[in-house]
C-alpha angles and dihedrals in degrees: 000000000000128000126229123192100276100049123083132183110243123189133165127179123195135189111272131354101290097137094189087056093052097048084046087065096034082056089053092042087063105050091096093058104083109227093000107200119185114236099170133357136188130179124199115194120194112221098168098082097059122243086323095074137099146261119213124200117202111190119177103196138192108211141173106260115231108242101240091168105115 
């Protein structure tokens, strides 16, 4: 998949497999996006490591771009 000029890859990983708490952050990831919609997500979980491992989100977004131009 290609990227155009208002879509971003977004990913966030946080200790252990708490998935609330990853889409929290998912959720905070997005705030400078203006208008931040999901296209695709994918999680990994790595439970390899026990309950001390880690949980990845992968976004890719399509959002509105801020007009910067004066």
């Amino acid at each position: 998949m290609s990227l155009i000029r208002t879509q971003a890859i977004v990913t966030v990983t946080i200790p252990g497999h708490d998935m609330g708490r990853a889409a929290e952050n998912l959720r905070q990831a997005l705030a400078p996006y203006e208008g931040a919609r999901i296209i695709s997500l994918t999680s990994k979980t790595n439970w390899l490591e026990g309950w001390n491992g880690r949980t990845s989100l992968l976004a890719a977004i399509d959002y509105t771009p801020t007009n910067t131009a004066n």
